[in-house]
N, C-alpha and C positions, 0 to 999 in steps of 0.2 A: 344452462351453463353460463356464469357472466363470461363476459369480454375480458378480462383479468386470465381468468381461467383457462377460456379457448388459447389465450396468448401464452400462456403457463404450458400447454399441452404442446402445443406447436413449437415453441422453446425448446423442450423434452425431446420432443419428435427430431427435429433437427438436428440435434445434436446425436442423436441416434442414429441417423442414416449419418453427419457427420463420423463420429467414430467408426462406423464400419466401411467407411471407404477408405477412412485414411489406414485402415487393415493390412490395405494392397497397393500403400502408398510407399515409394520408398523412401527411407530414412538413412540420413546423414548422420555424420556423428559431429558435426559441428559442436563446438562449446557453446553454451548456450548461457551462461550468467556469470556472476562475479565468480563465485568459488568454483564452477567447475571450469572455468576457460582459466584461472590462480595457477590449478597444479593438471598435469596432464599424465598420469597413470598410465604407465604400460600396459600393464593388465587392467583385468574387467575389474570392475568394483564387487567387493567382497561380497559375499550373502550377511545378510541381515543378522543374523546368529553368530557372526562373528568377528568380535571386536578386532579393531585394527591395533595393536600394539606397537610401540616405538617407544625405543631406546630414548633416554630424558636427550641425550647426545643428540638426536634426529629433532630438538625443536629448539626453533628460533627465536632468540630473546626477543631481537628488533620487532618481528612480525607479531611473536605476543603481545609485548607492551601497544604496539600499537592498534593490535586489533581490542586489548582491555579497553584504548582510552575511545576507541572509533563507538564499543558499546555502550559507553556511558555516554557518549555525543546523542548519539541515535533514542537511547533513553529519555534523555534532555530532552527531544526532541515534541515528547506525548507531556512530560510531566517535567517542567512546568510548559514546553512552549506551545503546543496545540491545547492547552487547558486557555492560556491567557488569549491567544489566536483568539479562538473563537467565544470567549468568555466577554473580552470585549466588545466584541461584535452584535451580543444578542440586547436585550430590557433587561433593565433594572433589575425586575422582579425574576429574572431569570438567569441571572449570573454565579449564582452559587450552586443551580442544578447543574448549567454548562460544566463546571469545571469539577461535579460532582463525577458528571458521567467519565473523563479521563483518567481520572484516577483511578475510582471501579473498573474499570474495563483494565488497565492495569493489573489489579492485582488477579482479578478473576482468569485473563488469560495467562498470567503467569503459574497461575495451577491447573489450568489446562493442556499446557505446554508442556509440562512435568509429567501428567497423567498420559498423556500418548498423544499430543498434536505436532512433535518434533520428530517423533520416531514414524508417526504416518507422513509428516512432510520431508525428512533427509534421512529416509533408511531407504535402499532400494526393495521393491515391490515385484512381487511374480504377475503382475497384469500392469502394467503401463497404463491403460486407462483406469485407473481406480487410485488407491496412496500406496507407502512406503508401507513397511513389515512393524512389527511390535517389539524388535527385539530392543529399545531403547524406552520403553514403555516403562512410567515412572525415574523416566532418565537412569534406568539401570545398565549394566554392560558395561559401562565408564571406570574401567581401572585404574586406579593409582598405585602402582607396588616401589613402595620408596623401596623397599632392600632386595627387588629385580632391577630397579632403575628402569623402568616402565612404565607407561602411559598411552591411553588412548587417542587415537587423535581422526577424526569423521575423515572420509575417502576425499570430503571435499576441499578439506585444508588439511594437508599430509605436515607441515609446520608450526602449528598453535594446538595447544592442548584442547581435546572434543570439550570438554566445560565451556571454553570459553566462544569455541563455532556456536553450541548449543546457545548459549547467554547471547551470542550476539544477534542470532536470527530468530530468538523469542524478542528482541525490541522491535523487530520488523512487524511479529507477529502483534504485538500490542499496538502499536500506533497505526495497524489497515484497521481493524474493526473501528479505532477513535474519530477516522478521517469521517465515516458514514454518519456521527452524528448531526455534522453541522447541514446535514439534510433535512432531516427531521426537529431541527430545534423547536424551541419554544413548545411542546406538545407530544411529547411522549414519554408515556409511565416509566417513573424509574425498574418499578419492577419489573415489567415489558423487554424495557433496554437491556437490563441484566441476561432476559434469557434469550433473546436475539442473538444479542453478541457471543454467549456461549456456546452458541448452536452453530450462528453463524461460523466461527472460528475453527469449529472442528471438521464440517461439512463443507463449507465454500473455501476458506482461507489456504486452509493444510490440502486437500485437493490440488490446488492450482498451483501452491508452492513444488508440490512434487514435479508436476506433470512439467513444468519449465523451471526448475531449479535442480532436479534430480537424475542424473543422467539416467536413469532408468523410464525417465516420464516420458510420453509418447511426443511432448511437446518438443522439450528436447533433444529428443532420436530428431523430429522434424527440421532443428536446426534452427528453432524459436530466437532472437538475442533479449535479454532481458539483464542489463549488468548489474542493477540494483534494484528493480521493481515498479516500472512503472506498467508493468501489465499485472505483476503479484500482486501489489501493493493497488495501487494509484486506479488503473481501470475497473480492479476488482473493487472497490472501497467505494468509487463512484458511480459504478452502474447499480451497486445494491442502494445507495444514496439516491437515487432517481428512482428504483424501485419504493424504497420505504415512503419517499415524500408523493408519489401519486395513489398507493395505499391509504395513507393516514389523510389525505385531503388537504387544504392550505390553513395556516393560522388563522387565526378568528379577526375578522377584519382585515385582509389580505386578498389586494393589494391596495385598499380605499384609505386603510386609515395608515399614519404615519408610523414609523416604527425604526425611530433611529438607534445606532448602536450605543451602548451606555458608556463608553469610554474606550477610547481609541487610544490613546497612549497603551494601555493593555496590551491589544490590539498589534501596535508597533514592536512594541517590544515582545511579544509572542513570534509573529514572524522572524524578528531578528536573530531571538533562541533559534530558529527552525535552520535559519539562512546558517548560522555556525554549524548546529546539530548534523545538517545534512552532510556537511564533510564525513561526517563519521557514516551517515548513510551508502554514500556514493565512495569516496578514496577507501573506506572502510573493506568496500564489498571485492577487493580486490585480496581482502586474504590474505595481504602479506606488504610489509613495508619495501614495495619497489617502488620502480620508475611507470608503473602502472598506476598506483594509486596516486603517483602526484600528476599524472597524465588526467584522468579523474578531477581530484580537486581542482585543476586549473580549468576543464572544462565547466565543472559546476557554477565558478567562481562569474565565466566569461557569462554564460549560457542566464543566471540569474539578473546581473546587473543589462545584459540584452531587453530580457522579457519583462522586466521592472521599468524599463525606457518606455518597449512598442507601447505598455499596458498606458503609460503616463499619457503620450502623445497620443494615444489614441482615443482616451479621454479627455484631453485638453480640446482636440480636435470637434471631437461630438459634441462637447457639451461645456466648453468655454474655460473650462477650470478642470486643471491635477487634484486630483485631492489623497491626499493622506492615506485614507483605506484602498486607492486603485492602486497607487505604487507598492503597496505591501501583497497586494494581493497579486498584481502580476510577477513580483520576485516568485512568490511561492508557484503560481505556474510556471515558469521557468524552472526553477529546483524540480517540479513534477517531473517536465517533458524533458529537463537531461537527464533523469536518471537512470531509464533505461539504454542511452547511449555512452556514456559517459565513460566506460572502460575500453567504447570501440572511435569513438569521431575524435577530432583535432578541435586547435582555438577556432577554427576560420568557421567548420560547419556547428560549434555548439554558439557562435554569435548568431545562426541562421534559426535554428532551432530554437532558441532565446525568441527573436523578434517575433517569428513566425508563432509563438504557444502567448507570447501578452496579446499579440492582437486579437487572434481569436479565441482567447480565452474571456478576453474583453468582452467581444460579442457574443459568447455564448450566455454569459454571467450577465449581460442585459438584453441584448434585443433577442435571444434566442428567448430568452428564460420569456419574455415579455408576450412574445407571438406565439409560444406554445402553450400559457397559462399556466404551467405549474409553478407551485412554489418547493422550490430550493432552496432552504433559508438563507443558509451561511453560503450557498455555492459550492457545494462538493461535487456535484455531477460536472459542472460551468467548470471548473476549474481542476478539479482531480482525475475526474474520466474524459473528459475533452482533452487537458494536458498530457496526460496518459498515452494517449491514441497518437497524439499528435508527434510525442514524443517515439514511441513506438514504430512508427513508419516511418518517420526522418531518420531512425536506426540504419534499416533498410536500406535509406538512400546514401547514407554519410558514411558507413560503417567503412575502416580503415584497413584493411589487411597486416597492413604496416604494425599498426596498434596490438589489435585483437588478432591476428589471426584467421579471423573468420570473413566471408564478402557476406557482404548483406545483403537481402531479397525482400522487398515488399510484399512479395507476394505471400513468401515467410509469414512475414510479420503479421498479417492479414490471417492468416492460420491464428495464431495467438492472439488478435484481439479479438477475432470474433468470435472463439472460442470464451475466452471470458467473457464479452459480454454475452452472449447466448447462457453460458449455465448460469451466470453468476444473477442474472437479474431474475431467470426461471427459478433456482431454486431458494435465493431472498425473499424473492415472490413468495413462492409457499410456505417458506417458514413463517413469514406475514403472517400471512391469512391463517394458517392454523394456531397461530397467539392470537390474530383478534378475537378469532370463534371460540377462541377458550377464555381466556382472561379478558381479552379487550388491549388494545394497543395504545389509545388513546385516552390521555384525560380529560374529565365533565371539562364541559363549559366553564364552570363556575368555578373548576381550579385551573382552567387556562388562566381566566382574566385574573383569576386572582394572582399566578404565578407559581412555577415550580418550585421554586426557594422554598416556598409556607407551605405550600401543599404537598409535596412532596417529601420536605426536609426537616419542615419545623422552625426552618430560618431564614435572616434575610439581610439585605443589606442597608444598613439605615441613614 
């Protein structure tokens, strides 16, 4: 049995005596994310077979429009600004596959989110450790009866039409699988990426989204906080990103030979998309235009231009010189690590969390990356599961009662990451390995150096 493997089983294993203690653990009913801590239901949440109907009279123009424009931000966010992110970042010969893969991944999980990965992620489910029910399978159940004056609306946002809950947390679901590429750049079959991401999404993505977005998931009985995903999204996105790049081995030539980014104005301007976008990620996820979502935005705002600082100075510091791609790269750690606080901490603790996620985001994304050997291309592990985590337990420590509601507990929180990192890198892991052993993950030699633009594509940039 390789080392892969035995780590693959012990993973599994883990998590298996994991779930059967927390059996006979007790469970809070804390809110546990943006839309279930939004609205707070007297009653239980409905069975899965049974559309929630409301009167057009029971929804809110304001929290509509707003939660419309928060989807399109969040959109924006994979297509164009994580295409140009990391599009810049990569060779020449490799920038039309970069932004080949965000778009695909795009449309593909938006039909998979349709086919059953929204009704396994936000239906409640009869097993708490497993997903949500089918009764939303093919996005059916969604009534409109203009001449009842009736509409559906998800238990999680009793306010805005379920269309548009649905529409806003398939952008979440398309830009986690996007974030795992810049792991793997430079060197992974488009057709490989295709059925990864497909599998991944249904099996790792929709899973974790239940278990701490769904008040039925076990994660959330536990009292998990996650107000916009950076255990959903960000941990999960980055520990399978560290799975995939010590799978597929490092670039050809890596780390001897040079390999700078092909254009950083891209680059900038892709972050910049993200730094807007993520408004819509984070104020968004609060489900309704209040004093909560602008509590959010103002922490994202502080928390980003924090973590865009520690990241400068602390490169200025090492190594003589700020440069260009550090400050954009520690904004975007920052946006990571506040986002799973950001509907519970104040300005004071998302400045902390800001400084605290550039520094060590810094350090992960070089001297960790440096003294552990792997390569990370783009830095999604360095920067999206590190910020992730980071963010994640400063939850724990910061979390406001005043704000949210809920006190926060490390210990919590620590439930929640290390549950996703334990499945999520065990079962990426396998899905790996049984595409290489089938198709192969990796392309020849002879279409690395050549580039995935021509080999892959047919095209290129001249």
């Amino acid at each position: 049995m390789t080392k892969l493997s035995r780590l693959a089983c012990l993973g599994l294993l883990a998590l298996s005596v994991h779930t059967v203690w927390a059996d006979d653990a007790p469970a809070t009913a804390t809110p546990t994310a943006s839309a279930p801590s939004a609205v707070a239901p007297a009653a239980a949440p409905p069975a899965p077979t049974e559309p929630v109907l409301v009167g057009f009279d029971k929804i809110n123009s304001g929290d509509t429009a707003w939660m419309l424009t928060s989807t399109a931000l969040v959109l924006m966010m994979t297509i164009p600004g994580l295409a140009l992110f990391y599009g810049g970042m990569v060779r020449k010969k490799n920038v039309l596959a970069t932004l080949m893969q965000s778009f695909a991944i795009t449309c593909v999980v938006t039909i998979l989110w349709w086919v059953i990965g929204y009704s396994w992620a936000f239906t409640p489910g009869t097993n708490p450790y497993l997903v949500g029910g089918t009764s939303r399978a093919l996005l059916g159940g969604m009534l409109y009866q203009h001449d009842a004056m009736k509409l559906t609306v998800s238990h999680l946002g009793l306010t805005v039409p379920e269309t548009v809950y649905a529409m806003f947390q398939l952008t979440f679901a398309i830009i986690t699988p996007a974030l795992i590429c810049g792991s793997f750049a430079d060197r992974m079959k488009f057709s490989s990426m295709l059925i990864f991401m497909a599998v991944w999404s249904l099996v790792v993505y929709s899973p974790i989204a239940h278990w701490v977005w769904e008040p039925s998931g076990w994660l959330a009985a536990k009292g998990v906080l996650d107000f916009a995903g950076g255990t959903v999204v960000h941990i999960n996105a980055g520990i399978a990103g560290l799975a995939s790049c010590l799978i597929m081995g490092k670039r050809l030539g890596y780390p001897k030979e040079a390999m700078p980014p092909y254009n950083l104005t891209y680059t900038v301007i892709g972050a910049s998309l993200l730094w807007v976008g993520w408004f819509g990620f984070n104020a968004g996820s609060a489900v309704a235009s209040d004093g909560r979502a602008g509590m959010a935005m103002l922490a994202t705002q502080i928390a980003t231009a924090s973590a865009a600082l520690g990241w400068m100075f602390a490169e200025w510091i090492s190594k003589g010189k700020p440069s260009v791609l550090g400050i954009a790269s520690g904004a975007v750690a920052g946006l990571v690590a506040i986002t799973p606080a950001s509907g519970f901490v104040g300005p004071s603790a998302s400045v902390i969390i800001g400084v605290v996620a550039g520094v060590v985001c810094f350090l992960s994304a070089t001297s960790l990356k440096s003294a552990l050997g792997y390569d990370d291309s783009l830095d999604a592990f360095g920067v999206h599961c590190v910020g992730g985590i980071i963010g994640a337990l400063l939850t724990g420590v910061f979390a406001s009662k005043e704000i949210s509601g809920s006190d926060g507990s490390v210990l919590t929180q620590l439930w929640g990451v290390g549950t996703t990192l334990i499945y999520g890198f065990t079962v990426s892991s396998i899905i790996l390995k049984i595409i290489d052993v089938t198709i192969g993950l990796r392309v020849t030699e002879e279409q690395e150096r050549e580039g995935l633009d021509i080999s892959q594509h047919g095209e290129r940039i001249e």
